[in-house]
Backbone as XML, in Angstrom:
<?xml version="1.0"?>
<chain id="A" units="angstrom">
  <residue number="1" name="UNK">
    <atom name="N" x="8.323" y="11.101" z="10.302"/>
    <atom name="CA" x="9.263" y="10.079" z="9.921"/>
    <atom name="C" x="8.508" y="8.790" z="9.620"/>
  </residue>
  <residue number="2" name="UNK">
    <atom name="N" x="8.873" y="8.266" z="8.839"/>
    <atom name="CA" x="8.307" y="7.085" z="8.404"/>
    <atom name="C" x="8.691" y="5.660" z="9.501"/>
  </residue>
  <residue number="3" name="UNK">
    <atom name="N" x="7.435" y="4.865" z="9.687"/>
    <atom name="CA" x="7.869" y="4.212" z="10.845"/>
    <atom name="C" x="8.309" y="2.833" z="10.017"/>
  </residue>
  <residue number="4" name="UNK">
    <atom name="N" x="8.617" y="1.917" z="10.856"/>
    <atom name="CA" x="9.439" y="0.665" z="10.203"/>
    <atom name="C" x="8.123" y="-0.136" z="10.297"/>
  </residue>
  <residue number="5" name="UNK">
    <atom name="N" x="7.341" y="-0.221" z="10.629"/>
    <atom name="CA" x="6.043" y="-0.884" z="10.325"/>
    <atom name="C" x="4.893" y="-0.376" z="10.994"/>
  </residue>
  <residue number="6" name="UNK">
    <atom name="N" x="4.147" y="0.183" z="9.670"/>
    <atom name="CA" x="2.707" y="1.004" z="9.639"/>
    <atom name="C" x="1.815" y="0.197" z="10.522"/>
  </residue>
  <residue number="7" name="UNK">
    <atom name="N" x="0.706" y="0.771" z="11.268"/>
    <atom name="CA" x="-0.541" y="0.725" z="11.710"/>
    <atom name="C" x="-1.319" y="-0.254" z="10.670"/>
  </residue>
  <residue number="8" name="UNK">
    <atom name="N" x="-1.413" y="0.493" z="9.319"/>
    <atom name="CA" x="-1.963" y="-0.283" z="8.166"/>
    <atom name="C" x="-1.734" y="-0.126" z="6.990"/>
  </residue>
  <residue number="9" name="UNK">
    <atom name="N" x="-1.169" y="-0.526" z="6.006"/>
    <atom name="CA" x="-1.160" y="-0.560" z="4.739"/>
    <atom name="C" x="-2.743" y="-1.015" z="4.106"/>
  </residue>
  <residue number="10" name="UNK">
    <atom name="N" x="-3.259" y="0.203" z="3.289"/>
    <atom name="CA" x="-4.153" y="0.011" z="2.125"/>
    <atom name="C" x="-3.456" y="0.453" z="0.531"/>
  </residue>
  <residue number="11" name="UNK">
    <atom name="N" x="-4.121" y="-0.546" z="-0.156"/>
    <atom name="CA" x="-3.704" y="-0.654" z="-1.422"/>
    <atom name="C" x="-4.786" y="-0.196" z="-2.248"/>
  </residue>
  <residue number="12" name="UNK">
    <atom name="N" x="-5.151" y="0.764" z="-3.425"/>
    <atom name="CA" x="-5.607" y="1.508" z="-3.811"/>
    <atom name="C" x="-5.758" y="0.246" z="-5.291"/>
  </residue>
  <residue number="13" name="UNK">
    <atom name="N" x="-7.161" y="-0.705" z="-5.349"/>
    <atom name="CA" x="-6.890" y="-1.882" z="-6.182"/>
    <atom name="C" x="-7.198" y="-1.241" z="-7.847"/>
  </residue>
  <residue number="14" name="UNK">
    <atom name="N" x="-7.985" y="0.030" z="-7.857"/>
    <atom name="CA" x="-8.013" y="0.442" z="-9.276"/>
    <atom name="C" x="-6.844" y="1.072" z="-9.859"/>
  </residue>
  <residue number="15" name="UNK">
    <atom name="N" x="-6.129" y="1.307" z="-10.826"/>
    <atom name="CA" x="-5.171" y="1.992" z="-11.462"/>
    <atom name="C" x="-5.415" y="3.161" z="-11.295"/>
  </residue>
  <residue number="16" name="UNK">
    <atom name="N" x="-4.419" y="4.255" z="-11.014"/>
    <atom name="CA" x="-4.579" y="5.342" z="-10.695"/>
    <atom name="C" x="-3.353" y="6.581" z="-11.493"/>
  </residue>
  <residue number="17" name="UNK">
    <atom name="N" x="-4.113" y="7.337" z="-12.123"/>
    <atom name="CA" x="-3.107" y="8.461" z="-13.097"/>
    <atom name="C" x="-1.961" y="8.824" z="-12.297"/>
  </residue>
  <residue number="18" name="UNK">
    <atom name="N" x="-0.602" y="8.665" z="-12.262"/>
    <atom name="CA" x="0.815" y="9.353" z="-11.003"/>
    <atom name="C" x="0.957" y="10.097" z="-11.809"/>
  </residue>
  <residue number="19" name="UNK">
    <atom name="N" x="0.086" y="11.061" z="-12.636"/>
    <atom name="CA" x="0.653" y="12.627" z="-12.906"/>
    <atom name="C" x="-0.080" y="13.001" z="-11.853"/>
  </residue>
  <residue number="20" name="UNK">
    <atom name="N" x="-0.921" y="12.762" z="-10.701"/>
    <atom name="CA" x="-1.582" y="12.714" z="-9.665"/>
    <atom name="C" x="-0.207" y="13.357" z="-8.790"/>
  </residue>
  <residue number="21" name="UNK">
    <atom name="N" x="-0.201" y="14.410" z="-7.874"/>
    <atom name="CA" x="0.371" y="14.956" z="-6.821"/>
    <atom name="C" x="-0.166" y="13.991" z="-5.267"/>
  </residue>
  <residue number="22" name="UNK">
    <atom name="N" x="0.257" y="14.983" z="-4.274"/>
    <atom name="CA" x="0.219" y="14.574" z="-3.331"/>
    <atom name="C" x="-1.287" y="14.830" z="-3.074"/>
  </residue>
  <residue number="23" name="UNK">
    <atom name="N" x="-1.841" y="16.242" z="-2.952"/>
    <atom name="CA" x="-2.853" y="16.485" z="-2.905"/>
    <atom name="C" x="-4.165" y="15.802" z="-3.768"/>
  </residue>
  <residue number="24" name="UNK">
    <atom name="N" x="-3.758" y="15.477" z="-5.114"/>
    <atom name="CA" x="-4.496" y="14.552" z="-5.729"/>
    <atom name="C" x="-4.681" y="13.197" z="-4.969"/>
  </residue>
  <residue number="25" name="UNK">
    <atom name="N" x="-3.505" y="12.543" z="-4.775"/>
    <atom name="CA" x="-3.639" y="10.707" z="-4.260"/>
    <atom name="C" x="-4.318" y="11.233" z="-2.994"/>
  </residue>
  <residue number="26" name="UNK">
    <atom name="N" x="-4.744" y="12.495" z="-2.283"/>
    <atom name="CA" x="-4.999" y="12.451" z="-1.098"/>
    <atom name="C" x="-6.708" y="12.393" z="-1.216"/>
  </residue>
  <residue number="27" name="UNK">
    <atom name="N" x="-7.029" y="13.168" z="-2.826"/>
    <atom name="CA" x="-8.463" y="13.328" z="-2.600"/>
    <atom name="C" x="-8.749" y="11.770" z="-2.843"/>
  </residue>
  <residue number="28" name="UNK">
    <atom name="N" x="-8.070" y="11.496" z="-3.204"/>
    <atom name="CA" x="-8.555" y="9.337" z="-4.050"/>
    <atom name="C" x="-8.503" y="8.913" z="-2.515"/>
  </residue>
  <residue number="29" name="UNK">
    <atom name="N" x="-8.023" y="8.941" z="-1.853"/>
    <atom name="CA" x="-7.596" y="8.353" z="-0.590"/>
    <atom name="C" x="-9.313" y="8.701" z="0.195"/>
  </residue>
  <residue number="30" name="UNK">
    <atom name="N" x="-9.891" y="10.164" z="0.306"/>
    <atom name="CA" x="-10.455" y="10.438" z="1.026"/>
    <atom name="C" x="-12.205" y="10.290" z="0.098"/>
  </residue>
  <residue number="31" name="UNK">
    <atom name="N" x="-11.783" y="10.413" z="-1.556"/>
    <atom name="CA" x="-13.547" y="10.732" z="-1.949"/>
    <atom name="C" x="-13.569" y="9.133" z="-2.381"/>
  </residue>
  <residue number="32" name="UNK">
    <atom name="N" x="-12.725" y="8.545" z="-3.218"/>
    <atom name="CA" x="-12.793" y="7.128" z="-3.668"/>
    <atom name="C" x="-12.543" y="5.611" z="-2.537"/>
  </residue>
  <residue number="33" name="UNK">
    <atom name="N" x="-11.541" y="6.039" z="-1.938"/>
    <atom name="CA" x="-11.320" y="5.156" z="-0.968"/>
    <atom name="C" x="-12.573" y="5.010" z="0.241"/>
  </residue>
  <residue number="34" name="UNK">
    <atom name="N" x="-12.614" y="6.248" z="0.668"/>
    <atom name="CA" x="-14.141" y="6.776" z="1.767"/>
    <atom name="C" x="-12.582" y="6.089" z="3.173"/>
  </residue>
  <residue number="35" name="UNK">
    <atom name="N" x="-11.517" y="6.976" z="3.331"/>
    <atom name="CA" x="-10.648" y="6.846" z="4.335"/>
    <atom name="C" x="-9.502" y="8.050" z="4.444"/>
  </residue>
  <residue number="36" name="UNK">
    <atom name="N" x="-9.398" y="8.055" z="5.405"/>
    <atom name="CA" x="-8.590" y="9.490" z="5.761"/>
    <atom name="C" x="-7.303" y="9.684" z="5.840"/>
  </residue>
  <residue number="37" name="UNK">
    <atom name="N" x="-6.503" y="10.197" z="4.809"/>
    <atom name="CA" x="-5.006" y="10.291" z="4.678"/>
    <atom name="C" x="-4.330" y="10.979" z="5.587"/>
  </residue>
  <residue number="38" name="UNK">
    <atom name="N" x="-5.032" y="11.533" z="6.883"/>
    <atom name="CA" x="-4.097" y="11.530" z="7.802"/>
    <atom name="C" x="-4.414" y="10.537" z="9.283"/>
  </residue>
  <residue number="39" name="UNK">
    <atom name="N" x="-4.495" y="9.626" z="8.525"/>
    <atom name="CA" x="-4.499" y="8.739" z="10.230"/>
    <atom name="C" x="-3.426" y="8.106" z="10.063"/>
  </residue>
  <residue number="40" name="UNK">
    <atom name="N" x="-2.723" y="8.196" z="9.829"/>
    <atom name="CA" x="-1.054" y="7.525" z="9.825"/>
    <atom name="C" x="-0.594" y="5.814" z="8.699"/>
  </residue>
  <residue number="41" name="UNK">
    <atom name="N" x="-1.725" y="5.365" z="8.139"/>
    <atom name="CA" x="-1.669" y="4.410" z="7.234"/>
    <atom name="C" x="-0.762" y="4.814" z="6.349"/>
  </residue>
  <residue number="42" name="UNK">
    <atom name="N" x="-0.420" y="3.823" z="5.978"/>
    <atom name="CA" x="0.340" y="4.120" z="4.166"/>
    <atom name="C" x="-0.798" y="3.559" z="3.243"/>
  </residue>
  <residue number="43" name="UNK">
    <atom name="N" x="-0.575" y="4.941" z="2.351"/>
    <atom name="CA" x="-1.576" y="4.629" z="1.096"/>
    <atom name="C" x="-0.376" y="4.414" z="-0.034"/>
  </residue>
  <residue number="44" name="UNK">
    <atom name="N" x="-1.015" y="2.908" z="-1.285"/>
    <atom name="CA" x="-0.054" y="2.255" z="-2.180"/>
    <atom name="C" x="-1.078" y="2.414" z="-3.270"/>
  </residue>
  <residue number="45" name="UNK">
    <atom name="N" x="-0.534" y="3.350" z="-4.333"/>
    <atom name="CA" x="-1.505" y="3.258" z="-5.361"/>
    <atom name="C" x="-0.349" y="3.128" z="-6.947"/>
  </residue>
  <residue number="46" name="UNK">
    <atom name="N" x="-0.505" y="2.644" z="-8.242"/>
    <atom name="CA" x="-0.362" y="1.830" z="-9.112"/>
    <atom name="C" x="-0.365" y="2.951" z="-10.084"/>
  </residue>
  <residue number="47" name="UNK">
    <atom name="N" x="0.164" y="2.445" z="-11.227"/>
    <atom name="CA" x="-0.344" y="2.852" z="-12.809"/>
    <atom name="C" x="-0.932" y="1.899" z="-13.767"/>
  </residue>
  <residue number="48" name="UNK">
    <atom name="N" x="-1.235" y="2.271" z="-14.430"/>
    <atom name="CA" x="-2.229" y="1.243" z="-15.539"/>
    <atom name="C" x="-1.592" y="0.016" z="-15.773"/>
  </residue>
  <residue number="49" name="UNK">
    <atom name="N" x="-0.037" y="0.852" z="-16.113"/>
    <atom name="CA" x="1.483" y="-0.424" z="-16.840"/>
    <atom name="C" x="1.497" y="-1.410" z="-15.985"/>
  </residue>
  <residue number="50" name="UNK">
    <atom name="N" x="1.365" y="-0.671" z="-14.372"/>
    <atom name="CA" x="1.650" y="-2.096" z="-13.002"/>
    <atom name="C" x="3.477" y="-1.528" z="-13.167"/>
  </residue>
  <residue number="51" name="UNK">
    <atom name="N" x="3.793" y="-0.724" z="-13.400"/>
    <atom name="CA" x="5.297" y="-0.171" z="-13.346"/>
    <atom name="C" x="5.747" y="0.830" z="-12.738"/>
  </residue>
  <residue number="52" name="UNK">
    <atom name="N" x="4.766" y="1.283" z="-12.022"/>
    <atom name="CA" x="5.353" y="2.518" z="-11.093"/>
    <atom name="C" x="4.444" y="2.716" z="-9.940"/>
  </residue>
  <residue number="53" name="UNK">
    <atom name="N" x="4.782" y="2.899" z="-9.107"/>
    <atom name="CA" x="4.167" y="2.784" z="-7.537"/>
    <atom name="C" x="4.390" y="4.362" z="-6.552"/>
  </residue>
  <residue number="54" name="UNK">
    <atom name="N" x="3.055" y="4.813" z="-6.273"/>
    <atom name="CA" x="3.523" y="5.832" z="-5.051"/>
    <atom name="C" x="2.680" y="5.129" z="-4.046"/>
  </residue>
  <residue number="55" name="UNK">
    <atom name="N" x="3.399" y="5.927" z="-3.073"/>
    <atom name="CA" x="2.903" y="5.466" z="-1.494"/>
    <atom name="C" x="2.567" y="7.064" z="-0.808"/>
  </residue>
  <residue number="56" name="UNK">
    <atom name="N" x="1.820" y="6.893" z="-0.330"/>
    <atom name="CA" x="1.474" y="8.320" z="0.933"/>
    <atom name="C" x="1.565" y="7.794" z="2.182"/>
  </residue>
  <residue number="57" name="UNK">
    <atom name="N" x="1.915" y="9.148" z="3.113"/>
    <atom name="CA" x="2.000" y="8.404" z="4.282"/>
    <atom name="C" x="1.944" y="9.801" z="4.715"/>
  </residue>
  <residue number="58" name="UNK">
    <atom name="N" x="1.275" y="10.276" z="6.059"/>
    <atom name="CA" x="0.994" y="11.490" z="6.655"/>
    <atom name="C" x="1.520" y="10.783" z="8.317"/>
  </residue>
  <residue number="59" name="UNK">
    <atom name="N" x="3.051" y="11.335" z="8.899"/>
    <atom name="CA" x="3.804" y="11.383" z="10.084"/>
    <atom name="C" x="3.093" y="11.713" z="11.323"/>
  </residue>
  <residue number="60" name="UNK">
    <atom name="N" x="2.033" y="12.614" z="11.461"/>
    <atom name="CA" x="1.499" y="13.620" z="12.289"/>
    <atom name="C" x="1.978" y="14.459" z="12.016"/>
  </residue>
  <residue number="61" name="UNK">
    <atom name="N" x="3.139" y="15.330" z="11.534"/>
    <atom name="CA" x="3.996" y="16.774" z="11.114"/>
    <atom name="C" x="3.788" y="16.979" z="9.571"/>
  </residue>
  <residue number="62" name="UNK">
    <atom name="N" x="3.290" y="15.623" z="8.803"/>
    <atom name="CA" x="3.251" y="16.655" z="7.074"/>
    <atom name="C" x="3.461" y="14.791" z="6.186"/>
  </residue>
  <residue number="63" name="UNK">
    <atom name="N" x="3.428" y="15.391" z="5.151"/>
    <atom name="CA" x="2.945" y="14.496" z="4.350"/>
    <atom name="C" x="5.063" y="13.412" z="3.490"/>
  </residue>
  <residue number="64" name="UNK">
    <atom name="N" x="4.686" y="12.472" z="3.106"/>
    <atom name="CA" x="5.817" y="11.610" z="2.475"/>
    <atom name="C" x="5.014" y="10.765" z="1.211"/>
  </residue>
  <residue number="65" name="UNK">
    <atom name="N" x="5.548" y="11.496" z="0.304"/>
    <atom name="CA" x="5.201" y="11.022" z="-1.097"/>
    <atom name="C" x="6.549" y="10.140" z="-1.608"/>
  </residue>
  <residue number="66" name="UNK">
    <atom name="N" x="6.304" y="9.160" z="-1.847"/>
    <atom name="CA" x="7.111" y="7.920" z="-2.192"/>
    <atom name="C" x="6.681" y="7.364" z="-3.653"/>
  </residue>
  <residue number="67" name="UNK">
    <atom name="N" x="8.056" y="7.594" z="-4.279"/>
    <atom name="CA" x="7.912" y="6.693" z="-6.078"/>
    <atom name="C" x="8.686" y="5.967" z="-6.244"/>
  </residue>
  <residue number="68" name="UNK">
    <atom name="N" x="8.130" y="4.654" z="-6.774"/>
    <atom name="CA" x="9.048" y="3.903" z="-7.173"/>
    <atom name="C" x="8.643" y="3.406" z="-8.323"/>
  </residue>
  <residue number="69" name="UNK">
    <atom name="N" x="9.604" y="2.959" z="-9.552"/>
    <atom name="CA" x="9.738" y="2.762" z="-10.740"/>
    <atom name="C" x="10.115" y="0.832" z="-11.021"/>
  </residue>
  <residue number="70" name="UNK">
    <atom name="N" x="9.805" y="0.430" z="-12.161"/>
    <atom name="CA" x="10.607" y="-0.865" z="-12.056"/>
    <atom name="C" x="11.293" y="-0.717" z="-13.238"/>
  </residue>
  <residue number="71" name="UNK">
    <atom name="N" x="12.247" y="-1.519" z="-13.524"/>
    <atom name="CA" x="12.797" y="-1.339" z="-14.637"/>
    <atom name="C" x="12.807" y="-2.092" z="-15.376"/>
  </residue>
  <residue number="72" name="UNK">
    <atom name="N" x="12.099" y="-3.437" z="-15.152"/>
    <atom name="CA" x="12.126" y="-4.770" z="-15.653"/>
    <atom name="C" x="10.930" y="-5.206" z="-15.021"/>
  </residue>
  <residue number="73" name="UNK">
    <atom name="N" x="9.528" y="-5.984" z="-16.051"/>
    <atom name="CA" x="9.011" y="-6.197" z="-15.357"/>
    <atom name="C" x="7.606" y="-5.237" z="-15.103"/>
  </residue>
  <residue number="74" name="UNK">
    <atom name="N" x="6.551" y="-6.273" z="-14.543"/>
    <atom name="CA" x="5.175" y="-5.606" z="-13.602"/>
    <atom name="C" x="5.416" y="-6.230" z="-12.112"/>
  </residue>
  <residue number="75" name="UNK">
    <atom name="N" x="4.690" y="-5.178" z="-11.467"/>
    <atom name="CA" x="4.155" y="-5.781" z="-9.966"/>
    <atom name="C" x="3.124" y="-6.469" z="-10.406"/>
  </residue>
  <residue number="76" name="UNK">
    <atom name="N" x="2.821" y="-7.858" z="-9.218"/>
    <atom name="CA" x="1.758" y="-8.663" z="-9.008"/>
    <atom name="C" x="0.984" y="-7.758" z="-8.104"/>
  </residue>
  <residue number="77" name="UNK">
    <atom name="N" x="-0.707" y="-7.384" z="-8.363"/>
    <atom name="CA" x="-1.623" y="-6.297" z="-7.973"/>
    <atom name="C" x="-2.455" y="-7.048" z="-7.493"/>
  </residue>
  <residue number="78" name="UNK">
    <atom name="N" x="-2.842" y="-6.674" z="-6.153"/>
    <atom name="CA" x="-4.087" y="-7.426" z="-5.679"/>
    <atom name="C" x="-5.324" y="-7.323" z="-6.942"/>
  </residue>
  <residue number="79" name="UNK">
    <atom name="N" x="-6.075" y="-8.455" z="-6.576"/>
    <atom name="CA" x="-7.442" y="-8.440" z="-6.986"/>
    <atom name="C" x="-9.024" y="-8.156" z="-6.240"/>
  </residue>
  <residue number="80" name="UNK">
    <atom name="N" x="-9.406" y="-7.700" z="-6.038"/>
    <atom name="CA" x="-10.610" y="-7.278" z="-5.253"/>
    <atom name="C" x="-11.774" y="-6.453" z="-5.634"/>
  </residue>
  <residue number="81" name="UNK">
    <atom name="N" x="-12.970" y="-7.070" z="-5.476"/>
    <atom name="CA" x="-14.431" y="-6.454" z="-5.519"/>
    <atom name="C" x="-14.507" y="-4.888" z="-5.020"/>
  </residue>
  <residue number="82" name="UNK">
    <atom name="N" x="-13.419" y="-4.878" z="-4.003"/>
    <atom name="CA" x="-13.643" y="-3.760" z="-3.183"/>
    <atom name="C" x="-12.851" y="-2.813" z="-3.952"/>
  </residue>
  <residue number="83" name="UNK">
    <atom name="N" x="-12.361" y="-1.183" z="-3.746"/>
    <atom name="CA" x="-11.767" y="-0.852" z="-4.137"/>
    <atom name="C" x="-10.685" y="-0.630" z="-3.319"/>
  </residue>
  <residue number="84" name="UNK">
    <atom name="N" x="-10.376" y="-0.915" z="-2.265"/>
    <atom name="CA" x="-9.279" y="-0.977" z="-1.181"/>
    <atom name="C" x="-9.204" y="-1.980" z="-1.183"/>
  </residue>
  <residue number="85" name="UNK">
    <atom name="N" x="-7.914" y="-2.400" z="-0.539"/>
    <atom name="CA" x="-7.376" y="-3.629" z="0.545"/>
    <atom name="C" x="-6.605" y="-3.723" z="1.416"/>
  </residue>
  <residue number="86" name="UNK">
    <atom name="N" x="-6.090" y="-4.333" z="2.495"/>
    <atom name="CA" x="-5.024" y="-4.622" z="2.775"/>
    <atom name="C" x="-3.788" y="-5.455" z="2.614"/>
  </residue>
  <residue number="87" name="UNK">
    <atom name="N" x="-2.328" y="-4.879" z="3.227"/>
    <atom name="CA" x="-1.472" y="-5.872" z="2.916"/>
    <atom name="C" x="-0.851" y="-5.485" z="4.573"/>
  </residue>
  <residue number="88" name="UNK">
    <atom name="N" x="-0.054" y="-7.338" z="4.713"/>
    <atom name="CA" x="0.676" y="-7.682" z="5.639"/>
    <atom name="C" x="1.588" y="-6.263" z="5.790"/>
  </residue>
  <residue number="89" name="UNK">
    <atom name="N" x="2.788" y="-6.103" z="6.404"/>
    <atom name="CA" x="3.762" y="-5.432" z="6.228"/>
    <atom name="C" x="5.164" y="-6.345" z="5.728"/>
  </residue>
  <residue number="90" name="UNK">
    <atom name="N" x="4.793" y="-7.795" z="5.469"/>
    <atom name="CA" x="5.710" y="-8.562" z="4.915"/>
    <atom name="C" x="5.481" y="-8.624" z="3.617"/>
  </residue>
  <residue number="91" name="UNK">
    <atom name="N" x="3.765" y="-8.430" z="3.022"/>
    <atom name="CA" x="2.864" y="-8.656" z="1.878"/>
    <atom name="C" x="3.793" y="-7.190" z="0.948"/>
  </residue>
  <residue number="92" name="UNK">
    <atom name="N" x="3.536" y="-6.176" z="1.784"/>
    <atom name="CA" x="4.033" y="-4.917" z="1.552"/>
    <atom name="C" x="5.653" y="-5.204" z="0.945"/>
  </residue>
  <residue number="93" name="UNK">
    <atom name="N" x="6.323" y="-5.421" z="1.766"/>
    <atom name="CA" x="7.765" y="-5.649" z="1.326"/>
    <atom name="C" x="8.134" y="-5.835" z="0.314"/>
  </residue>
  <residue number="94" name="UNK">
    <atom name="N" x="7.064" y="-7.557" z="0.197"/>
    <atom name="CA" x="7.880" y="-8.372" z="-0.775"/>
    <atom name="C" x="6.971" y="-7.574" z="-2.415"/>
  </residue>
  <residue number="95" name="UNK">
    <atom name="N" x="5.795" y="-7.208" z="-2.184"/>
    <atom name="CA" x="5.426" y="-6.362" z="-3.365"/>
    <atom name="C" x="6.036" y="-5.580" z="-3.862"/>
  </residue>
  <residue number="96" name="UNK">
    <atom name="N" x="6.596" y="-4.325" z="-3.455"/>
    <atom name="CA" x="7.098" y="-3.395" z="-3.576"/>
    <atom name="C" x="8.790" y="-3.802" z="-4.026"/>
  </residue>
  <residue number="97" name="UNK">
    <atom name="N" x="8.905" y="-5.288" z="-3.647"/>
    <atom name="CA" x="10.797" y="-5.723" z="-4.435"/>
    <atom name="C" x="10.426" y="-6.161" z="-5.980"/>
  </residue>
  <residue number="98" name="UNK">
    <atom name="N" x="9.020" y="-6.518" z="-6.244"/>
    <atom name="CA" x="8.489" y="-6.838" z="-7.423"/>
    <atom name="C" x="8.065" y="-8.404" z="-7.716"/>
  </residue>
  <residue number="99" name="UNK">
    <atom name="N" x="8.048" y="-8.702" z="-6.256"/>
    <atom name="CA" x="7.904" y="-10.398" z="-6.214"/>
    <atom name="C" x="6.012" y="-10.508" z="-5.990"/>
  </residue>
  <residue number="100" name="UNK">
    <atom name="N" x="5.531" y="-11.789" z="-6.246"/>
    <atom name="CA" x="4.365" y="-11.947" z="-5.807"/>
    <atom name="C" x="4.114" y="-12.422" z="-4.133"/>
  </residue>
  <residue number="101" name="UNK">
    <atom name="N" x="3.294" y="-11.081" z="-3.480"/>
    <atom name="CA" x="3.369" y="-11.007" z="-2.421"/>
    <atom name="C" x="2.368" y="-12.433" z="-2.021"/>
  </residue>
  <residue number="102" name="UNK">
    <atom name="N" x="1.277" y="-12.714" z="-2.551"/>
    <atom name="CA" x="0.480" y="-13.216" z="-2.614"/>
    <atom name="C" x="1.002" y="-14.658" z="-1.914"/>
  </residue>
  <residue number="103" name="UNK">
    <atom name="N" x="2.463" y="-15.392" z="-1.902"/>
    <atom name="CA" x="3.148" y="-16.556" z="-1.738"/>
    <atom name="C" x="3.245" y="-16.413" z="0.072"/>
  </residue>
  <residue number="104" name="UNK">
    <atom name="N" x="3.393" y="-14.878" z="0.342"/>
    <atom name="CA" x="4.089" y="-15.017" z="1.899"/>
    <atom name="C" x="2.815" y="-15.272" z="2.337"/>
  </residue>
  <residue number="105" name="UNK">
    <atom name="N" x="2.873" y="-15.927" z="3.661"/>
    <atom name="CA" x="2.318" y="-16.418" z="4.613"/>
    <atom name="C" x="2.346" y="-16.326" z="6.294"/>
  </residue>
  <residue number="106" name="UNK">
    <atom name="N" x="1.271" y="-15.497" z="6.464"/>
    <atom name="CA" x="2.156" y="-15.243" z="8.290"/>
    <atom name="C" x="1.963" y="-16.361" z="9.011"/>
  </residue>
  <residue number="107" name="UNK">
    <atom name="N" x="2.513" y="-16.578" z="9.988"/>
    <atom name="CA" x="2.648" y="-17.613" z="10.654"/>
    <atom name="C" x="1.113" y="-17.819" z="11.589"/>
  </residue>
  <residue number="108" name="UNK">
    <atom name="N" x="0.510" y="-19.216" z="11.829"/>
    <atom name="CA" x="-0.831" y="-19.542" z="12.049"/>
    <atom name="C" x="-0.273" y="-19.056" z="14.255"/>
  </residue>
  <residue number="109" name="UNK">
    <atom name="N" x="-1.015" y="-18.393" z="14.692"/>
    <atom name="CA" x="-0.806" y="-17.768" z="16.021"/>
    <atom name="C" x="-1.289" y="-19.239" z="16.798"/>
  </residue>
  <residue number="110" name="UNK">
    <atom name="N" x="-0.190" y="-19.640" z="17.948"/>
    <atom name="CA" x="-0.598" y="-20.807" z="18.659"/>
    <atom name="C" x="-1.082" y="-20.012" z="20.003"/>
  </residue>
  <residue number="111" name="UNK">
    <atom name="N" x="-2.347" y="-21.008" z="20.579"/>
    <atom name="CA" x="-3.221" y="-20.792" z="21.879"/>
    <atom name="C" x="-2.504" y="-21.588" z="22.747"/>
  </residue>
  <residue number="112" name="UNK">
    <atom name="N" x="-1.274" y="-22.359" z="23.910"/>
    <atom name="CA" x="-1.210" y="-22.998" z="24.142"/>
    <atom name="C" x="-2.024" y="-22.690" z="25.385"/>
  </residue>
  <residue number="113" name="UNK">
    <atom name="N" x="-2.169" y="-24.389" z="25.714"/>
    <atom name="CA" x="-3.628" y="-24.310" z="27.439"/>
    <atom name="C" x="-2.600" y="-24.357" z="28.812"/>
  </residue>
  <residue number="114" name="UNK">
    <atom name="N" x="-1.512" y="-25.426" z="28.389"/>
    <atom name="CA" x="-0.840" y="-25.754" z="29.538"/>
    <atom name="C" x="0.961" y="-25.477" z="29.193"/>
  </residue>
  <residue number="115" name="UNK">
    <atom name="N" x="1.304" y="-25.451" z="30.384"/>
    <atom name="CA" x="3.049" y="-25.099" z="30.487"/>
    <atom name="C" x="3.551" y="-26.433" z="31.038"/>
  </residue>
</chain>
């Protein structure tokens, strides 16, 4: 079952063919990425257009292949040297509604000394 907020979201930053199966996004995940599609992450990988999105995600019991389409419109795509990245699970959200995730901001964590 898919949990309400992943361990980790990686984002797959090169464009990637979605005539690609499950077993395909899994070898990108494991020979291109150099990370393992079953440790419970969600994997987010793209098309060339920036118009259609799958996600992987391995439960511990079996695999969840996720598509989504836009109908209007590109996603805003990370940029990176690397060929992975990460996203928030808020970063995640607001990407995947088709907004630029890039705006959210998590909140700066306070140390207080005294009560």
């Amino acid at each position: 079952m898919l949990t309400a907020a992943p361990p980790r979201i990686f984002v797959g930053v090169a464009p990637v063919d979605l005539r690609r199966g499950l077993d395909g996004l899994c070898a990108v995940i494991q020979h291109h990425l150099a990370l393992n599609p079953f440790d419970g992450a969600w994997y987010l990988f793209r098309n060339k257009a920036s118009t259609r999105l799958k996600l992987v995600v391995f439960d511990g019991t079996g695999f969840w292949l996720c598509y989504r389409r836009l109908e209007r419109g590109t996603w805003v795509w990370p940029k990176a040297d690397d060929q992975v990245m990460t996203l928030s699970y808020a970063q995640f959200l607001v990407l995947i509604q088709g907004a630029d995730w890039r705006r959210i901001q998590t909140p700066r964590e306070i140390r207080p000394s005294l009560i």
